[in-house]
PDB file with one MODEL, atoms N, CA, C and O in Angstrom:
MODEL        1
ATOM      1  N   UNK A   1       0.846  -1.192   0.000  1.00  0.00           N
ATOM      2  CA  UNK A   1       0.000   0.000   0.000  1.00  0.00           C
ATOM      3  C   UNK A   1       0.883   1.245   0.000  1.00  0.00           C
ATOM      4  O   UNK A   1       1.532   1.466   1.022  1.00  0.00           O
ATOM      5  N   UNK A   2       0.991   2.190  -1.168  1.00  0.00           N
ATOM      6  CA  UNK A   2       1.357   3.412  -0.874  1.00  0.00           C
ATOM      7  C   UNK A   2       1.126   4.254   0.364  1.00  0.00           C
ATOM      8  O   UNK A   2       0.218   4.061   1.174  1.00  0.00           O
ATOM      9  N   UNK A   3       1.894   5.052   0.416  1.00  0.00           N
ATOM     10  CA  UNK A   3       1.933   6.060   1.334  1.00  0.00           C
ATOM     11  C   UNK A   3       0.478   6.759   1.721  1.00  0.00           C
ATOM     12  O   UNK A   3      -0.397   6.754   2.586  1.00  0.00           O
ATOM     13  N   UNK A   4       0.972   7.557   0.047  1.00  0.00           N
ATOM     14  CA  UNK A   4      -0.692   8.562  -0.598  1.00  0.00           C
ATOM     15  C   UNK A   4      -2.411   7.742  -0.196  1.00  0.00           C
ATOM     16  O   UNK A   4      -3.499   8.281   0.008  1.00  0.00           O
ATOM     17  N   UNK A   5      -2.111   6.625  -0.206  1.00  0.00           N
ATOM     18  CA  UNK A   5      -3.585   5.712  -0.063  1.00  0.00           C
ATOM     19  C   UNK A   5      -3.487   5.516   1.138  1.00  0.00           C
ATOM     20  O   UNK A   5      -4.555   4.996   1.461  1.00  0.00           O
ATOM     21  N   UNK A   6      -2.697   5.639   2.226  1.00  0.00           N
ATOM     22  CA  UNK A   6      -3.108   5.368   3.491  1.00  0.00           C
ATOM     23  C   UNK A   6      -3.657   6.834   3.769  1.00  0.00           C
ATOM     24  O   UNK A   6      -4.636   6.917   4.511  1.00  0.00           O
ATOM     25  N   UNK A   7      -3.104   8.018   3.230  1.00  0.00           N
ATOM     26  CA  UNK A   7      -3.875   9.423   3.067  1.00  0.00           C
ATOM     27  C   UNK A   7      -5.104   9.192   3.114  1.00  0.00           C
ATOM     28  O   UNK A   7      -5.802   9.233   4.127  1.00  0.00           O
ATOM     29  N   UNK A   8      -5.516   8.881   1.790  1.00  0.00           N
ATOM     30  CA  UNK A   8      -6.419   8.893   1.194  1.00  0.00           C
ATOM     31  C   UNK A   8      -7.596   7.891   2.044  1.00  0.00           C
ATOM     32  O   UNK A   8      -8.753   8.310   2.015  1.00  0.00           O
ATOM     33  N   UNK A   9      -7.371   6.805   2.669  1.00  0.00           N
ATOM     34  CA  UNK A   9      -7.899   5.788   3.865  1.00  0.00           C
ATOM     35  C   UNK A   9      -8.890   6.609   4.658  1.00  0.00           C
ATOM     36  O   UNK A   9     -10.114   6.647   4.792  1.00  0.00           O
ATOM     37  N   UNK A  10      -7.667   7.352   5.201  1.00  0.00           N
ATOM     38  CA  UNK A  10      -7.482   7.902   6.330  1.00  0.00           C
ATOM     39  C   UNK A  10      -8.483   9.091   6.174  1.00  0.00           C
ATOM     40  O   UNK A  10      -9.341   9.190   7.052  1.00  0.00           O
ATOM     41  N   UNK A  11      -8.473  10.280   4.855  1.00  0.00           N
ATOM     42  CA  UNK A  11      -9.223  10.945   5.181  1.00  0.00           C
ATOM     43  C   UNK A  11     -10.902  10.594   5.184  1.00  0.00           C
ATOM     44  O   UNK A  11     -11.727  11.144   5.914  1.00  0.00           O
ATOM     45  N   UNK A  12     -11.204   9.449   4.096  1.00  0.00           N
ATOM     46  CA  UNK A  12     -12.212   8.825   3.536  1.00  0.00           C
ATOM     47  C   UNK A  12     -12.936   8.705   5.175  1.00  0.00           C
ATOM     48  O   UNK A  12     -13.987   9.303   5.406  1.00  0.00           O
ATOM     49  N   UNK A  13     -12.253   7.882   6.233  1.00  0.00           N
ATOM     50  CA  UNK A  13     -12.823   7.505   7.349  1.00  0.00           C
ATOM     51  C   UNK A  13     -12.915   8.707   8.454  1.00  0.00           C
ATOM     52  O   UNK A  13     -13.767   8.443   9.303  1.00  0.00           O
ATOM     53  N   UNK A  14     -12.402   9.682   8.617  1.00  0.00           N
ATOM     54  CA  UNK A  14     -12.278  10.901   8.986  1.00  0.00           C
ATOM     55  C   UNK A  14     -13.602  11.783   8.338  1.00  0.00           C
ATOM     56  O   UNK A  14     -14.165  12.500   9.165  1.00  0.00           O
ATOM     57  N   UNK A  15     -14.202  11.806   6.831  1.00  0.00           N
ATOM     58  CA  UNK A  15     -15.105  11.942   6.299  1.00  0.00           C
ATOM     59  C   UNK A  15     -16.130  11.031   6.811  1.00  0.00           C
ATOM     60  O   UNK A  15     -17.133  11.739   6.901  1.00  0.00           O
ATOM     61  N   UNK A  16     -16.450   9.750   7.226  1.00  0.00           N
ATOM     62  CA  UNK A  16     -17.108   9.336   7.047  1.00  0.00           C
ATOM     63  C   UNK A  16     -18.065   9.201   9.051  1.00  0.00           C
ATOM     64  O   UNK A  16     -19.211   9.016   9.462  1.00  0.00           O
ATOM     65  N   UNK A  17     -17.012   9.383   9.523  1.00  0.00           N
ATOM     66  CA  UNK A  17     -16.964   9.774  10.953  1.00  0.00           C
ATOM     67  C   UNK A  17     -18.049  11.156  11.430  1.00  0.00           C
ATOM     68  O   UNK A  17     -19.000  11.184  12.211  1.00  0.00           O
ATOM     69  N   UNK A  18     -17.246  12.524  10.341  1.00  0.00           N
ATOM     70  CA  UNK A  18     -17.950  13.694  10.376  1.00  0.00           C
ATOM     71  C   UNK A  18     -19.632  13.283  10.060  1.00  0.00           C
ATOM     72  O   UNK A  18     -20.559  13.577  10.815  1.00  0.00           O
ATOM     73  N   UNK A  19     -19.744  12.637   8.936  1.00  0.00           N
ATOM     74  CA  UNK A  19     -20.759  12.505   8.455  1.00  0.00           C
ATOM     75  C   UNK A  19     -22.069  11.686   9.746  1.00  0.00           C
ATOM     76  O   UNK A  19     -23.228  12.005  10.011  1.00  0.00           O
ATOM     77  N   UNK A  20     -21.360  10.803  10.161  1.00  0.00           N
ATOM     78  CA  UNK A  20     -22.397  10.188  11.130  1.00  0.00           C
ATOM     79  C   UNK A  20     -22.489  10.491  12.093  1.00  0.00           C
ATOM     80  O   UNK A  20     -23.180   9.755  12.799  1.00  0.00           O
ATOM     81  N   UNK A  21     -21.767  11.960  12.870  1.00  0.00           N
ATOM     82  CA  UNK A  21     -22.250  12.430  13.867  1.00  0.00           C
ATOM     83  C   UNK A  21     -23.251  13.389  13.750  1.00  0.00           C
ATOM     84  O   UNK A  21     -24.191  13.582  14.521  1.00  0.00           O
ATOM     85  N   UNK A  22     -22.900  14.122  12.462  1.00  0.00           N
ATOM     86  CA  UNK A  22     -24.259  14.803  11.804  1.00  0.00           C
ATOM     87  C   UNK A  22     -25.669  14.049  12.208  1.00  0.00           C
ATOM     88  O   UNK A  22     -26.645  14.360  12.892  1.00  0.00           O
ATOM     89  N   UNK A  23     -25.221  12.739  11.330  1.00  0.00           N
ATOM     90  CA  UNK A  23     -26.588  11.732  11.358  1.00  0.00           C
ATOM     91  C   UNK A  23     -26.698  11.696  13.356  1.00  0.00           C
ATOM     92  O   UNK A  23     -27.733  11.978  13.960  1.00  0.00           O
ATOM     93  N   UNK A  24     -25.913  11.454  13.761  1.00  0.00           N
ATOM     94  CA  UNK A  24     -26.348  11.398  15.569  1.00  0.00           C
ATOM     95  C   UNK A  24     -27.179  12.545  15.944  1.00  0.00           C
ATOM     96  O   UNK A  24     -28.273  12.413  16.494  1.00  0.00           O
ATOM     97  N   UNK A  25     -26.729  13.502  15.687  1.00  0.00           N
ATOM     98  CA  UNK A  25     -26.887  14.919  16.071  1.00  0.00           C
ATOM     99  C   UNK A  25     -28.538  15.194  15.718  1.00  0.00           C
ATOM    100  O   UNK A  25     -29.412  15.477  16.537  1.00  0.00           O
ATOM    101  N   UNK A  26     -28.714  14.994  14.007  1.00  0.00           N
ATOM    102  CA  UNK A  26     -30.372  15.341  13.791  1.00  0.00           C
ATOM    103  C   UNK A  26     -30.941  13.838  14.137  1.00  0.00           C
ATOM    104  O   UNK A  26     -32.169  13.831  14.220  1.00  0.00           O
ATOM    105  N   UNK A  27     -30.510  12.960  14.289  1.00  0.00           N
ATOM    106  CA  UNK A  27     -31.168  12.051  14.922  1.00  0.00           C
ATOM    107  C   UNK A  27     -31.598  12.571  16.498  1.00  0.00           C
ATOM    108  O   UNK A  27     -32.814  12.633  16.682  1.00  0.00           O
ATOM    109  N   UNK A  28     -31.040  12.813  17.235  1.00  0.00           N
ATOM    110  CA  UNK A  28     -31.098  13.507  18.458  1.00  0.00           C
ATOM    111  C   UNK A  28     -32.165  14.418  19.132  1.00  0.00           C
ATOM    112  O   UNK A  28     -32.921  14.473  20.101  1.00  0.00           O
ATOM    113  N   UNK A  29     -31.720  15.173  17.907  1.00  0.00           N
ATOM    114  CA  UNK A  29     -32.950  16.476  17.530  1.00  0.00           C
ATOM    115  C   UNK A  29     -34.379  16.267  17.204  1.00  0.00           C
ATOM    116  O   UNK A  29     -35.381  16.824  17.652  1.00  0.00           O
ATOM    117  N   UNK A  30     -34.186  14.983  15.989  1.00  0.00           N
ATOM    118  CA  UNK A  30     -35.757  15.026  15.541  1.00  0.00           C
ATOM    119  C   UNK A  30     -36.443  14.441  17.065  1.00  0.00           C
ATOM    120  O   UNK A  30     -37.221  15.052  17.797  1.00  0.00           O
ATOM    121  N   UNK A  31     -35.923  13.180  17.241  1.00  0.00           N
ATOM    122  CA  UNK A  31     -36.678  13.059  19.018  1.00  0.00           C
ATOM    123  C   UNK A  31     -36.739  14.010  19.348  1.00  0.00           C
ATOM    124  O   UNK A  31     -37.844  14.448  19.030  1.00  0.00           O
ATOM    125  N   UNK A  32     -36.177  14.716  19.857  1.00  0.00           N
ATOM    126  CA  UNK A  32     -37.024  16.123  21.062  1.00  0.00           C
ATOM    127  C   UNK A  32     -38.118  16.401  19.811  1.00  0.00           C
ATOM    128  O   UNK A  32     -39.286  16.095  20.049  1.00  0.00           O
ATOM    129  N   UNK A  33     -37.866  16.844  18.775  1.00  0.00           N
ATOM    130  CA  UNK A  33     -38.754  17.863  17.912  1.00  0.00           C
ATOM    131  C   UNK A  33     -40.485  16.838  17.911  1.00  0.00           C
ATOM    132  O   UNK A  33     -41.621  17.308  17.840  1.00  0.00           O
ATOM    133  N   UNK A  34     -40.026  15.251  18.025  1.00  0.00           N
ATOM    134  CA  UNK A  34     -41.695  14.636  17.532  1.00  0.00           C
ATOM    135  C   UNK A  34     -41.746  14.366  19.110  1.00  0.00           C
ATOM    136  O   UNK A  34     -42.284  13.277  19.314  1.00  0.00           O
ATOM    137  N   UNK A  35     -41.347  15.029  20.328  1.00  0.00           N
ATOM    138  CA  UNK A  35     -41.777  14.903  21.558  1.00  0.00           C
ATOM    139  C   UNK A  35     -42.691  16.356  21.310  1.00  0.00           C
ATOM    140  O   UNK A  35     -42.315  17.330  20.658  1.00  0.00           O
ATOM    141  N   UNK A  36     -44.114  16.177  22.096  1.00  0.00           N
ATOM    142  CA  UNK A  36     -44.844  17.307  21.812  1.00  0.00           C
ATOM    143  C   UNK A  36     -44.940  18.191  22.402  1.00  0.00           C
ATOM    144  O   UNK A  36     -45.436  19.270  22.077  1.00  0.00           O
ATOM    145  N   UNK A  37     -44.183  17.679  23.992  1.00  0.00           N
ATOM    146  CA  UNK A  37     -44.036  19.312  25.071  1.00  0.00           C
ATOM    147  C   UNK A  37     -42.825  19.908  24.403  1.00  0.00           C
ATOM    148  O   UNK A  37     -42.816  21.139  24.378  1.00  0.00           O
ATOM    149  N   UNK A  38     -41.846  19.313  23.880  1.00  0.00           N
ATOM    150  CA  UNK A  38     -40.478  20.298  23.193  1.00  0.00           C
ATOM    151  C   UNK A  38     -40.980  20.807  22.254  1.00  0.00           C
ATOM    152  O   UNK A  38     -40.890  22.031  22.163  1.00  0.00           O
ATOM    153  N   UNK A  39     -41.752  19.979  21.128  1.00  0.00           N
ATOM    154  CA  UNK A  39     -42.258  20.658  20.312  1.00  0.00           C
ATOM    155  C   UNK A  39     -42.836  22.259  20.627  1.00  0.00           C
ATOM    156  O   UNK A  39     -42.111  23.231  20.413  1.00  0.00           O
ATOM    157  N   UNK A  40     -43.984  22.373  21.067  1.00  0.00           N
ATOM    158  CA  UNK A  40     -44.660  23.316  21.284  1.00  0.00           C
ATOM    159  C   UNK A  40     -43.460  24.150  22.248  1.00  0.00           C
ATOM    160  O   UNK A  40     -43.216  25.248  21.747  1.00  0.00           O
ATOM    161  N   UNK A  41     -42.680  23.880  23.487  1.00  0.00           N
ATOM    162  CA  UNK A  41     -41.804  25.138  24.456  1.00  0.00           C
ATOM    163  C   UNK A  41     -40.697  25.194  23.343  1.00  0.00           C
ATOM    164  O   UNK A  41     -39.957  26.175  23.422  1.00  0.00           O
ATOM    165  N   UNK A  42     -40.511  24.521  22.561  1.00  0.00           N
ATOM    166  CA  UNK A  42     -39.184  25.376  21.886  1.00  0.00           C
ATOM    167  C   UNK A  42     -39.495  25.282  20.757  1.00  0.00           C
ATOM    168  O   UNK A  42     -39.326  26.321  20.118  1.00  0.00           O
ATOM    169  N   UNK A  43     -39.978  24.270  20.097  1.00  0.00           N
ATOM    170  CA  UNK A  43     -40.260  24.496  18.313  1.00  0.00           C
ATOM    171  C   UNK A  43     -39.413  23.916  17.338  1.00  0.00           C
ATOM    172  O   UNK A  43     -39.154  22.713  17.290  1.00  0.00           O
ATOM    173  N   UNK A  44     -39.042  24.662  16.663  1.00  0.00           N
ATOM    174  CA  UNK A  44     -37.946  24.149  15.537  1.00  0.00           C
ATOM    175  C   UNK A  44     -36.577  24.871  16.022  1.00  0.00           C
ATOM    176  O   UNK A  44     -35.458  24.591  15.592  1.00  0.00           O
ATOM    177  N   UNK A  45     -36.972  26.159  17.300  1.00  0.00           N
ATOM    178  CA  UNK A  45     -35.585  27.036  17.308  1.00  0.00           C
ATOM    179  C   UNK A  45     -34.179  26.060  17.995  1.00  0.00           C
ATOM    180  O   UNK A  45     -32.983  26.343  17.925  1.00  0.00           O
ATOM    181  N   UNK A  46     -34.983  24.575  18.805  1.00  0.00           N
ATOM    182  CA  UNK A  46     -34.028  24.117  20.152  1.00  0.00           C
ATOM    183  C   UNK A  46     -32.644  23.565  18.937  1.00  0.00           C
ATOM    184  O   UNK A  46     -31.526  23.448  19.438  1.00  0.00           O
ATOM    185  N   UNK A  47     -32.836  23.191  17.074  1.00  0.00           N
ATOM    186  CA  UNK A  47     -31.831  23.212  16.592  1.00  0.00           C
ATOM    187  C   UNK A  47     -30.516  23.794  16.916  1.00  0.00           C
ATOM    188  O   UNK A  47     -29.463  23.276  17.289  1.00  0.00           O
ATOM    189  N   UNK A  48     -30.906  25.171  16.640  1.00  0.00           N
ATOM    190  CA  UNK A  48     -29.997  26.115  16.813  1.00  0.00           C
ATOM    191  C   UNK A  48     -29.749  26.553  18.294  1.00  0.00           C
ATOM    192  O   UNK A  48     -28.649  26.314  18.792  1.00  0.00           O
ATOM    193  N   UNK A  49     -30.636  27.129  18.956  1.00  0.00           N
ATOM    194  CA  UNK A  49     -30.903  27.496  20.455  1.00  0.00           C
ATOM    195  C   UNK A  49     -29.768  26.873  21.379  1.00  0.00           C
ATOM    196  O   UNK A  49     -28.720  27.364  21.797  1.00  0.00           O
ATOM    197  N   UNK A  50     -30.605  25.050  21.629  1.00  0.00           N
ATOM    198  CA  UNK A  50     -29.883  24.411  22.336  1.00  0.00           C
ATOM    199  C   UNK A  50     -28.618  22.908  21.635  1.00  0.00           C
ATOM    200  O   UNK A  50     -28.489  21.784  22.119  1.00  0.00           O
ATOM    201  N   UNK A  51     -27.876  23.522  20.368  1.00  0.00           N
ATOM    202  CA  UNK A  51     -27.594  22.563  20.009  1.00  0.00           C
ATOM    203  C   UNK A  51     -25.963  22.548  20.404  1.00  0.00           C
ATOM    204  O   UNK A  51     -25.167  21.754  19.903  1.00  0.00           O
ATOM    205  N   UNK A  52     -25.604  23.593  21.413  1.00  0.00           N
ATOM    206  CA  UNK A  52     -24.358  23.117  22.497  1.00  0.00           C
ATOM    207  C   UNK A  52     -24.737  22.075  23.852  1.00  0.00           C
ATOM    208  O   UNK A  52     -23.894  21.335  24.359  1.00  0.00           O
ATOM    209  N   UNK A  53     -25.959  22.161  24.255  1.00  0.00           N
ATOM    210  CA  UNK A  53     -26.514  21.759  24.910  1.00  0.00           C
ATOM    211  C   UNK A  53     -26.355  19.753  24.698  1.00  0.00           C
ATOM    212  O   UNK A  53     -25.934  18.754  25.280  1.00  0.00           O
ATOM    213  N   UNK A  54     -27.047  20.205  23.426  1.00  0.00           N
ATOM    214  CA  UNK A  54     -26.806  18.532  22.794  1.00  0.00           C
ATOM    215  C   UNK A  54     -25.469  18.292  22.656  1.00  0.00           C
ATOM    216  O   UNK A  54     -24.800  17.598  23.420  1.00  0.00           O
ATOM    217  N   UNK A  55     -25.122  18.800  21.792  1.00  0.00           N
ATOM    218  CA  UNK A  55     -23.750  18.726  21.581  1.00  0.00           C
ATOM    219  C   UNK A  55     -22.837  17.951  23.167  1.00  0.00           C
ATOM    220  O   UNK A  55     -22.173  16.927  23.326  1.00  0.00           O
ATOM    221  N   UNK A  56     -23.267  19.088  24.087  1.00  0.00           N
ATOM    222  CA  UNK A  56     -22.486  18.283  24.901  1.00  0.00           C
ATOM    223  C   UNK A  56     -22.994  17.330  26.437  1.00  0.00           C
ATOM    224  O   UNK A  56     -22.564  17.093  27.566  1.00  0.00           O
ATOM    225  N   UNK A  57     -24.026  17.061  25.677  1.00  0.00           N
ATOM    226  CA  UNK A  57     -24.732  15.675  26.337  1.00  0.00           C
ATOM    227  C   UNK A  57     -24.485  14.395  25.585  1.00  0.00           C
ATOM    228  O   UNK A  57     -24.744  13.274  26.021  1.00  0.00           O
ATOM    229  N   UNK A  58     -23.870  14.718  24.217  1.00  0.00           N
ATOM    230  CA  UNK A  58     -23.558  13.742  23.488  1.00  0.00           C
ATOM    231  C   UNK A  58     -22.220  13.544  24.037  1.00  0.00           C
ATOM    232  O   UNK A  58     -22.041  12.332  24.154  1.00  0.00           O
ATOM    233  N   UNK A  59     -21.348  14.115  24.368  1.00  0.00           N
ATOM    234  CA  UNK A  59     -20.103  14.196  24.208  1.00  0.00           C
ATOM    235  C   UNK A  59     -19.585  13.324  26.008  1.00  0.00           C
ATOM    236  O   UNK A  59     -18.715  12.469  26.174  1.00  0.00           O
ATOM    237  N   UNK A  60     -20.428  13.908  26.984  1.00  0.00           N
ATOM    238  CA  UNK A  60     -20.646  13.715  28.340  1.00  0.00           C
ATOM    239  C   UNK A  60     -21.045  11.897  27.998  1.00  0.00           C
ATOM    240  O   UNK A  60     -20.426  10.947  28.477  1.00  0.00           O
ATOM    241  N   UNK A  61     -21.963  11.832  27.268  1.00  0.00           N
ATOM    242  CA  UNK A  61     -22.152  10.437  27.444  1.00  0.00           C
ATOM    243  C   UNK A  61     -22.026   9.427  26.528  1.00  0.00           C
ATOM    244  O   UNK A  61     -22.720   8.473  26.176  1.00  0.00           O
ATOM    245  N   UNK A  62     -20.457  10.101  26.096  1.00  0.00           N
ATOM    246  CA  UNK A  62     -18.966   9.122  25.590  1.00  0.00           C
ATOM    247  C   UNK A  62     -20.352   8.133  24.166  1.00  0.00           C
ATOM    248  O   UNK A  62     -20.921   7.052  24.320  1.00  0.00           O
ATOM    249  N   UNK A  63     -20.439   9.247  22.791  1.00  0.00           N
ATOM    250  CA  UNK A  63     -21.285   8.791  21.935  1.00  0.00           C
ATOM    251  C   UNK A  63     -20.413   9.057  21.008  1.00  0.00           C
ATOM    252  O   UNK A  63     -20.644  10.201  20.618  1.00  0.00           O
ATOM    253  N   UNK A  64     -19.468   8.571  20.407  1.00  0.00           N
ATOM    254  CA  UNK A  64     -18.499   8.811  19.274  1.00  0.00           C
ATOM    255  C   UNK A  64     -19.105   8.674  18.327  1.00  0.00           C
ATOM    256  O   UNK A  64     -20.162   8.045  18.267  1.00  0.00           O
ATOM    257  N   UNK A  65     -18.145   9.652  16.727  1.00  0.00           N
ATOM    258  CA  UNK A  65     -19.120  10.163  15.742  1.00  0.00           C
ATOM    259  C   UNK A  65     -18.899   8.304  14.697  1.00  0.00           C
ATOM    260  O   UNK A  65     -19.473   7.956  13.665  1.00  0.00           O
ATOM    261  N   UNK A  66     -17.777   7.468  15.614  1.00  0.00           N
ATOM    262  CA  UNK A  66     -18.104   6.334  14.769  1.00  0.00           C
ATOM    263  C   UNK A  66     -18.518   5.234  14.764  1.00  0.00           C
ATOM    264  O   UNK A  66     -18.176   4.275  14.072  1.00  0.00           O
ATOM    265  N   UNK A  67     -19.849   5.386  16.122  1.00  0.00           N
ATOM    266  CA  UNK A  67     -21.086   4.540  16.096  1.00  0.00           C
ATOM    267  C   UNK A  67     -22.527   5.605  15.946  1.00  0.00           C
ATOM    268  O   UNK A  67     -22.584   6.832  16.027  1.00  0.00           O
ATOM    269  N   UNK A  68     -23.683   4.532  15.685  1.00  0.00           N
ATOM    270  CA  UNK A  68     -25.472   5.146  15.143  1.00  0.00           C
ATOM    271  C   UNK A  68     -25.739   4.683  16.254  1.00  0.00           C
ATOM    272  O   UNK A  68     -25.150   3.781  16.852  1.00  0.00           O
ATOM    273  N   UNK A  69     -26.935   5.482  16.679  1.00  0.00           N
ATOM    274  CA  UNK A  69     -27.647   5.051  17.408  1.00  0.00           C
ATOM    275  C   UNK A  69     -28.596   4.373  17.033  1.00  0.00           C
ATOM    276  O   UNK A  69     -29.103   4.670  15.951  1.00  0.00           O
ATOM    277  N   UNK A  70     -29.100   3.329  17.752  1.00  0.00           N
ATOM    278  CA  UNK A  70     -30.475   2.681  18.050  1.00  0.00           C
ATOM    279  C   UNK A  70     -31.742   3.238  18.185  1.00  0.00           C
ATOM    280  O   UNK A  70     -31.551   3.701  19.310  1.00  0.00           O
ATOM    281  N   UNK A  71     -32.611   3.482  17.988  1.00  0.00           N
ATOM    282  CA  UNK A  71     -33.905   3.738  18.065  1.00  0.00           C
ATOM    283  C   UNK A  71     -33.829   4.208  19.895  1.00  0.00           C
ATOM    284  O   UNK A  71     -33.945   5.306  20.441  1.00  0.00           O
ATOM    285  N   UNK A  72     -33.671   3.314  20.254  1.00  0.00           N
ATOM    286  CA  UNK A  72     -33.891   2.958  21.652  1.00  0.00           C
ATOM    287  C   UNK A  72     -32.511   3.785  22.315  1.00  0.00           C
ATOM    288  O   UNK A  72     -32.621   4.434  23.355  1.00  0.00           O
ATOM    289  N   UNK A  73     -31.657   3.708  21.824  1.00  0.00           N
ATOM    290  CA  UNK A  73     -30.296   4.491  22.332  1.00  0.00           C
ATOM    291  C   UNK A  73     -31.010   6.059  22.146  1.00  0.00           C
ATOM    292  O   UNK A  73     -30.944   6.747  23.165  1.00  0.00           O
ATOM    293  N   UNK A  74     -31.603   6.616  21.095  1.00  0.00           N
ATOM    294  CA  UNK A  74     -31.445   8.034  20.416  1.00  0.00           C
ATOM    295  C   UNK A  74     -33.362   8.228  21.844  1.00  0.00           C
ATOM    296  O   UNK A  74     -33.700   9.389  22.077  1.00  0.00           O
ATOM    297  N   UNK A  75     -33.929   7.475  22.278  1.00  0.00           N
ATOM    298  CA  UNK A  75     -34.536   7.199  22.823  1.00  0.00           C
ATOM    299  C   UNK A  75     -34.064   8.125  24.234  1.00  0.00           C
ATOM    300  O   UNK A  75     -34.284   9.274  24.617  1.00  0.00           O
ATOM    301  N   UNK A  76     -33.217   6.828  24.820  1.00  0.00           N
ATOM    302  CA  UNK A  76     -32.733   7.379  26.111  1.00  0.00           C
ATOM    303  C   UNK A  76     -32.082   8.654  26.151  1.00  0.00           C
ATOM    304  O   UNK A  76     -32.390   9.356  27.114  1.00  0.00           O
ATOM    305  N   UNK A  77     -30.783   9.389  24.866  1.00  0.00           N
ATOM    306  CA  UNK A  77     -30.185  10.179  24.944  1.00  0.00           C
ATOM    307  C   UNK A  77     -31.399  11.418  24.423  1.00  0.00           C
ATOM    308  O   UNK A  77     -30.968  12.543  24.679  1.00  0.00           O
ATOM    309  N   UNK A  78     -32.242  11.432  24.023  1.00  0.00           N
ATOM    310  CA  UNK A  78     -33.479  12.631  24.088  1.00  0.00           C
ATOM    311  C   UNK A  78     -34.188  12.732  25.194  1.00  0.00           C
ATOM    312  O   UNK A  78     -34.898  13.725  25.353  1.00  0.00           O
ATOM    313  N   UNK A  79     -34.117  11.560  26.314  1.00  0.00           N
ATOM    314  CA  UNK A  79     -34.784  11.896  27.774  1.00  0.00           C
ATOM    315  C   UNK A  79     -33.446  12.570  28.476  1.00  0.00           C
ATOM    316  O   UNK A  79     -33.747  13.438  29.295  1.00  0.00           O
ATOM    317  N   UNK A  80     -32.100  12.352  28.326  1.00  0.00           N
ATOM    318  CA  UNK A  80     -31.319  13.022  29.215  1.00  0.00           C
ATOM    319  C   UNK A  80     -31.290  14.575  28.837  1.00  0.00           C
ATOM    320  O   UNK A  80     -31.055  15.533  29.573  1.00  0.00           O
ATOM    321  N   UNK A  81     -31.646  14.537  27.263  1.00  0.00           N
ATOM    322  CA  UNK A  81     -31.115  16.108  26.389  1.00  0.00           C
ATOM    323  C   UNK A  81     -32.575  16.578  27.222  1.00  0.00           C
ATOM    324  O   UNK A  81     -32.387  17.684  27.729  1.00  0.00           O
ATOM    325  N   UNK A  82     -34.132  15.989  27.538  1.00  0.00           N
ATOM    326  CA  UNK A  82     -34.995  16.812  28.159  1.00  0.00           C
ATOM    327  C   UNK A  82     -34.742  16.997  29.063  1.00  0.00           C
ATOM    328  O   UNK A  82     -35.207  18.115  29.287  1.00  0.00           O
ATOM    329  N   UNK A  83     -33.875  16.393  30.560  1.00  0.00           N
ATOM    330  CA  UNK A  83     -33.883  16.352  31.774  1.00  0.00           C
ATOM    331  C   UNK A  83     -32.855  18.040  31.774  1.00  0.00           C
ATOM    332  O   UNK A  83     -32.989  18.947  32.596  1.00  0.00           O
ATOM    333  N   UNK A  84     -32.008  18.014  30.738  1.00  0.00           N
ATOM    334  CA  UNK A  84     -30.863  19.216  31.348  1.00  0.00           C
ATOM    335  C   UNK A  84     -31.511  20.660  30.382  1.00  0.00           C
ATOM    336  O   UNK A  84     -30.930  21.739  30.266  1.00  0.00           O
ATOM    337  N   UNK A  85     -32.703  20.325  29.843  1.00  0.00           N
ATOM    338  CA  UNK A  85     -33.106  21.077  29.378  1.00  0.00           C
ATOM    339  C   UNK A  85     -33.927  22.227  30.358  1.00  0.00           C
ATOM    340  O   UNK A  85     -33.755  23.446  30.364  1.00  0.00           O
ATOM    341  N   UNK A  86     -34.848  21.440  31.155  1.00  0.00           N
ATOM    342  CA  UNK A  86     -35.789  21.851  32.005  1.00  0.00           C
ATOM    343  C   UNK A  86     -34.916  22.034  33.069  1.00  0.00           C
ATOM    344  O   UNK A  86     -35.340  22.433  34.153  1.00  0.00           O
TER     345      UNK A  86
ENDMDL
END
């Protein structure tokens, strides 16, 4: 294996990392958003508003950008993102 292609590996998975914390992140979000008390007290703004908030409830509870969550995982981590919300 060249040099250049372990580069190239390397950034591919580095890309692909960024990409699925995105996917964590609005995964995260849409739970609160189809919960209907967040819905209605914050709306569409808690994206932007509270998304250090998420950000670092994700981060607190050791969710790296290179695993998905579960239904049931994105579950529990939208009851902790409500608990530090309120």
């Amino acid at each position: 294996m060249k040099f250049s292609q372990i580069d190239e590996d390397a950034v591919a998975r580095m890309y692909i990392c960024q990409q699925n914390r995105h996917i964590q992140l609005n995964l995260a979000t849409n739970h609160l958003l189809l919960n209907k008390e967040i819905n209605t007290q914050y709306n569409i703004q808690i994206e932007n508003e509270k998304a250090n908030e998420i950000i670092d409830v994700i981060c607190k509870n050791k969710i790296y950008p290179h695993t998905l969550m579960s239904d049931i995982f994105a579950d529990e981590l939208a009851n902790k993102i409500l608990k530090k919300l309120n």
